[in-house]
N, C-alpha and C positions, 0 to 999 in steps of 0.2 A: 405187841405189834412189831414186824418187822419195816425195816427203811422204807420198803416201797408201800406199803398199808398208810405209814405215815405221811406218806409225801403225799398218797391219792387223799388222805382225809383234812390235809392241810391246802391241798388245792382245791377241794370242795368248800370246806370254810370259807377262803380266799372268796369263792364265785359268790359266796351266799351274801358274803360282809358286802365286796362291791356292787353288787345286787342289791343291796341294803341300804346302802350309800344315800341319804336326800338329791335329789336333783341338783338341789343349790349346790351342792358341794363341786359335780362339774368343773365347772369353770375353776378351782381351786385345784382341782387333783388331775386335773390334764396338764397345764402347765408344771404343775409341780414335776409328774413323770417325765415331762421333756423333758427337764430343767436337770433330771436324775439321769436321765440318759445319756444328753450332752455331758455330764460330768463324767459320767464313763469313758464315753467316746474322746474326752480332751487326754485321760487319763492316758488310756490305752493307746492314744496318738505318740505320747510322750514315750513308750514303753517302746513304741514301734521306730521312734526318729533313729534309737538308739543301735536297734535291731536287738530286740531282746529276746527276737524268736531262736536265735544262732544262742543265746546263751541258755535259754532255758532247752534248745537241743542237746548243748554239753551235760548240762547235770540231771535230765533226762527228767524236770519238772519236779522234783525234790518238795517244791512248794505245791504241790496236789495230791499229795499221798493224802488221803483221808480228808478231800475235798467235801464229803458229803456236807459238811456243813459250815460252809462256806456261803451257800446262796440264803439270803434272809427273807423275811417275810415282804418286805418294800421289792428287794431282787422279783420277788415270785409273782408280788400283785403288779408291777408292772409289766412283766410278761402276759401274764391274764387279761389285764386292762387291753395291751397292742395284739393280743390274739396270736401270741406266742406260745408254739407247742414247743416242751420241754422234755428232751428227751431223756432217762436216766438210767442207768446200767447198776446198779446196786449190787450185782455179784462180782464186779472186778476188782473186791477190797482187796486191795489198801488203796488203789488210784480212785482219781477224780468219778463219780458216776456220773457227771456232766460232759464226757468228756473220751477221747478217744485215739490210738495210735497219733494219728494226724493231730493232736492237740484238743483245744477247747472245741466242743461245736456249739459255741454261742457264739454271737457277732458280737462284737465290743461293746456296745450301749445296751445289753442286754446281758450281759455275765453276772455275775455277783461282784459289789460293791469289793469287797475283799478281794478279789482276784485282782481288780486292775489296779485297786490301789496298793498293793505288794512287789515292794522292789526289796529284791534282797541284794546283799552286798557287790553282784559279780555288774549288776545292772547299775547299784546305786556307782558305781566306780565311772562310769559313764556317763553320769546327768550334767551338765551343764547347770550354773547359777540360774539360767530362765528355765530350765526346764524343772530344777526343784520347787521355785516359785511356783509355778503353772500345778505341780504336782500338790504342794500346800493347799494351793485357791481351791482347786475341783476336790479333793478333800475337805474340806472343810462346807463345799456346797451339797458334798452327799451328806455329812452330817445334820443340816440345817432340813434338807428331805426329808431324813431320815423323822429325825425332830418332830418337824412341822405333821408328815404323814400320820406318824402314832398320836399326834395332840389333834386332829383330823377324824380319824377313825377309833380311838378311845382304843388302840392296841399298839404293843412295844413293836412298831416294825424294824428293829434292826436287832432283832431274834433271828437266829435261824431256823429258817423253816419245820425242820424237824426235829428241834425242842421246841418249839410253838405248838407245832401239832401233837407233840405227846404232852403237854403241860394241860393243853386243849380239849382235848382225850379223856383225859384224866381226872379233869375239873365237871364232864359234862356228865350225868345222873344214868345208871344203867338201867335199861329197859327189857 
């Protein structure tokens, strides 16, 4: 299977699982994606006070070469859940296929958990003592999502998506 086969068959899974979801769970798994989002969103605030778009213009995103698998399984079912189309470009290897001239085209609370929480050294030179705190706290709340979602749904959500979906593939009986 090539990147895009996998990603379509890994975002079917996704519909089917949440599709599959009990009701009860609901009220459990809505806040919880807010809960993932807002930590994005606090994340990529921190990223922004600093103006990290000017730095990741200098080294011209160094940190998205081979982006493909960077967005995980929690990244993808939360897009699903909020009725987020995902666009993906899989032939402009080695860059991001999330992603384009202009940058990301994801909004902040909708990117991959790994993206906003990655400062490399030109950014981390810039954080302020509150802004690493802040960066700690919402880290450690995507992990606890992260967590909570796979003990939820009885699957490793902070796989990426497409080794999920080829693990998934690979596990299911040929017909």
């Amino acid at each position: 299977m090539d990147d895009q086969q996998l990603w379509d068959a890994g975002t079917v899974r996704l519909k089917e699982l949440l599709a599959a979801l009990p009701a009860a769970f609901g009220p459990t798994l809505t806040p919880l994606l807010n809960r993932y989002r807002k930590a994005k969103e606090a994340l990529a605030a921190v990223g922004a006070a600093v103006d990290a778009t000017s730095v990741c213009r200098q080294c011209a995103g160094q940190c998205c070469l081979n982006g493909k698998y960077r967005i995980n399984v929690l990244d993808t079912l939360s897009r699903i859940a909020a009725h987020i189309p995902t666009s993906t470009a899989f032939i402009q290897k080695p860059l991001c296929p999330y992603g384009s001239d202009a940058g990301c085209s994801m909004e902040p609370g909708a990117r991959p958990a790994d993206c906003v929480s990655f400062i490399c050294d030109a950014i981390d030179q810039k954080l302020s003592p509150q802004a690493r705190l802040i960066l700690s706290e919402q880290e450690q709340v995507l992990r606890d999502c992260i967590i909570e979602a796979s003990l939820l749904t009885g699957e490793q959500m902070g796989t990426p998506l497409l080794l999920w979906a080829g693990k998934s593939d690979k596990s299911k009986p040929k017909t």
